[in-house]
C-alpha positions as CSV (number, residue, x, y, z in Angstrom):
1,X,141.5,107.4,93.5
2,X,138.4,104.7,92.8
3,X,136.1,107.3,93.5
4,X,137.6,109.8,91.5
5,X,137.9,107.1,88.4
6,X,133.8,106.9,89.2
7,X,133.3,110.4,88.9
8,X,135.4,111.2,85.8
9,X,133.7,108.2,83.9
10,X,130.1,110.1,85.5
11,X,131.3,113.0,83.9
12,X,131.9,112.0,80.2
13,X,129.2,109.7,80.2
14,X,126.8,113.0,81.6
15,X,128.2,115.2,78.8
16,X,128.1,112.4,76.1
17,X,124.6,111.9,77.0
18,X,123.4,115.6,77.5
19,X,124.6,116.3,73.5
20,X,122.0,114.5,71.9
21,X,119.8,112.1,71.8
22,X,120.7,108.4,71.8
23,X,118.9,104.8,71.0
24,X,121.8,103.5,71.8
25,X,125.0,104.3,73.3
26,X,128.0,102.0,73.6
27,X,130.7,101.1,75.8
28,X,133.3,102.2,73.1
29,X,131.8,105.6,73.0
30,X,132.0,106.3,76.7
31,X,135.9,105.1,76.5
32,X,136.4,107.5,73.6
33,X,135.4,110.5,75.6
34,X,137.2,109.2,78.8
35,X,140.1,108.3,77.0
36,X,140.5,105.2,80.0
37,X,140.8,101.7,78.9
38,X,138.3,99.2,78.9
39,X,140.0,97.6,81.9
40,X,139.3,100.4,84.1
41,X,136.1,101.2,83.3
42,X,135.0,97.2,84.2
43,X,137.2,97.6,87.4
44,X,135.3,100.6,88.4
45,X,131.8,99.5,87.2
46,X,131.8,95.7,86.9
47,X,128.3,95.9,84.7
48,X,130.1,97.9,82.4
49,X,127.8,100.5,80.6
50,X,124.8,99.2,82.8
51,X,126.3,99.8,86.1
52,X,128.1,103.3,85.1
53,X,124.4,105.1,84.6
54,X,123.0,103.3,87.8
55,X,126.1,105.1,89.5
56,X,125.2,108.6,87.7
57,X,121.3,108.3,88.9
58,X,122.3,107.6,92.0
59,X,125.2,110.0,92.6
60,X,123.2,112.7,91.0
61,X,119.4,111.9,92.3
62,X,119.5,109.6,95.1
63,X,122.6,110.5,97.0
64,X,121.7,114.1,97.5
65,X,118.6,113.1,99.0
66,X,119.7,110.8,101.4
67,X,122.5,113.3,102.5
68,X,120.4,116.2,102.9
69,X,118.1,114.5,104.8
70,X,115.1,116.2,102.1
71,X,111.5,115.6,102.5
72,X,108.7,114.6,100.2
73,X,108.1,117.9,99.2
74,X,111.6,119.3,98.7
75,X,113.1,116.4,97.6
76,X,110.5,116.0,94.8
77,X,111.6,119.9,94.0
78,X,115.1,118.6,93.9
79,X,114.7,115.6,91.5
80,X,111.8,117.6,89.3
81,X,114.1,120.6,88.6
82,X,117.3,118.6,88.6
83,X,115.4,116.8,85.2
84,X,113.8,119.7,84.0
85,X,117.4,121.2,83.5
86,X,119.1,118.1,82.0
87,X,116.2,116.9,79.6
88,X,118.2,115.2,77.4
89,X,120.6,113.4,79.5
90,X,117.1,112.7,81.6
91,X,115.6,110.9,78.7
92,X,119.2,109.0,77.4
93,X,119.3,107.3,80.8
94,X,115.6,106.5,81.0
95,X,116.0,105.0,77.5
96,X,119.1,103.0,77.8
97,X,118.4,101.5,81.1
98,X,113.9,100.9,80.9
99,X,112.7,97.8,82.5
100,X,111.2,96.7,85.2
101,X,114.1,95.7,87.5
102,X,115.8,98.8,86.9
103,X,112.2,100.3,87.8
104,X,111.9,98.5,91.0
105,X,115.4,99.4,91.9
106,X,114.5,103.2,90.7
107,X,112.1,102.9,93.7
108,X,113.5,101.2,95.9
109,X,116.8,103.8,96.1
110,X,114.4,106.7,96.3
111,X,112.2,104.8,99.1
112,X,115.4,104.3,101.2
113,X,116.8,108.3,100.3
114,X,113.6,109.4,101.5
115,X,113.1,107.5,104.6
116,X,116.1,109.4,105.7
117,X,114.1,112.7,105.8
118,X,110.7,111.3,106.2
119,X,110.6,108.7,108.3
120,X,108.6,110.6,111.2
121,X,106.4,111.0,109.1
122,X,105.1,108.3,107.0
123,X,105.0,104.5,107.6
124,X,107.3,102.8,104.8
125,X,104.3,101.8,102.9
126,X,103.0,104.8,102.5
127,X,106.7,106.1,101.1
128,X,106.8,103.0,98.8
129,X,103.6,104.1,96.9
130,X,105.0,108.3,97.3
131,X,107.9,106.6,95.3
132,X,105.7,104.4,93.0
133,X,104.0,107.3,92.2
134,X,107.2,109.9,91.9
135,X,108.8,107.1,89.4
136,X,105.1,107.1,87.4
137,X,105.1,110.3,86.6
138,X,108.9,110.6,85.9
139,X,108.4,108.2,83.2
140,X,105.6,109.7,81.3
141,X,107.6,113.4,82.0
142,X,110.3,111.7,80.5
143,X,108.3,109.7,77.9
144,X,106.6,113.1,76.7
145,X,109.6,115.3,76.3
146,X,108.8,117.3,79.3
147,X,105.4,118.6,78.0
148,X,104.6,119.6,81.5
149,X,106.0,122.3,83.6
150,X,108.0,120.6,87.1
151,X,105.3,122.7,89.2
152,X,102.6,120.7,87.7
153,X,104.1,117.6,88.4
154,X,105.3,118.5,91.9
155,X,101.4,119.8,92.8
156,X,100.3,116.3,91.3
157,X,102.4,114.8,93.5
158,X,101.9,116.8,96.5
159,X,97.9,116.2,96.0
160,X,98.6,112.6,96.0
161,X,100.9,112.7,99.0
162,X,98.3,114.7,101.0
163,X,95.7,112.4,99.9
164,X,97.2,109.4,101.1
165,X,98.5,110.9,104.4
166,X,95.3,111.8,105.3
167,X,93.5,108.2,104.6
168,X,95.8,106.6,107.4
């Protein structure tokens, strides 16, 4: 049932976000569309607000990667044109939780997703700055309402990975 809580929250809180755009979003508005009191929502996610879109980037971004087992390339597909189709909810959770610990965190669970499909083939130094660099260009995608097409960004990325892979 926890988990099923988690995901219904995820849910309302992913259409909420995908309506329109927000500067801020509260914790009363997320209860309005779950319709769950605020004592559930803090049993569930402890951070309240905070720790409810860490659980919907992870669930939606990182978990699928680390499951799947995907590679640079592919999993850079997955998380460009998973984005791509949810602009808006992209750029709501990139507003409401910017900083630089929830960057660092960012890349650190897309380091450790990664390493599960890539770790024949890069040393974890080299997939921390594939994921530095991933998270760099995710935030001016985001930042710039998507001016750029995912292909674009995944060749950019690509070129970088190939570059660095072949300077070992």
């Amino acid at each position: 049932m926890t988990q099923l809580t988690k995901i219904v929250i995820m849910d309302a809180l992913k259409d909420d976000l995908s309506q329109k755009q927000f500067t801020k979003y509260t914790v009363t508005e997320l209860l309005r569309s779950t319709r769950i009191s605020r004592s559930t929502l803090y049993y569930h996610f402890d951070g309240g607000l905070d720790d409810a879109l860490v659980f919907t980037f992870r669930h939606e971004l990182v978990q699928p990667l680390m499951s799947q087992q995907l590679n640079w390339k592919t999993g850079t597909a997955y998380i460009l044109d998973y984005l791509f189709g949810h602009q808006v909810l992209a750029g709501n959770i990139y507003v409401l939780t910017v900083g630089p610990e929830r960057l660092a965190a960012a890349r650190e669970d897309f380091c450790r997703a990664f390493w599960a499909g890539c770790r024949y083939q890069y040393q974890r130094q080299q997939l921390r700055l594939l994921c530095a660099a991933l998270l760099a260009e995710l935030q001016i995608w985001t930042t710039s309402d998507f001016a750029e097409s995912p292909e674009q960004i995944r060749q950019r990325l690509l070129t970088f990975e190939q570059n660095l892979t072949t300077t070992r």
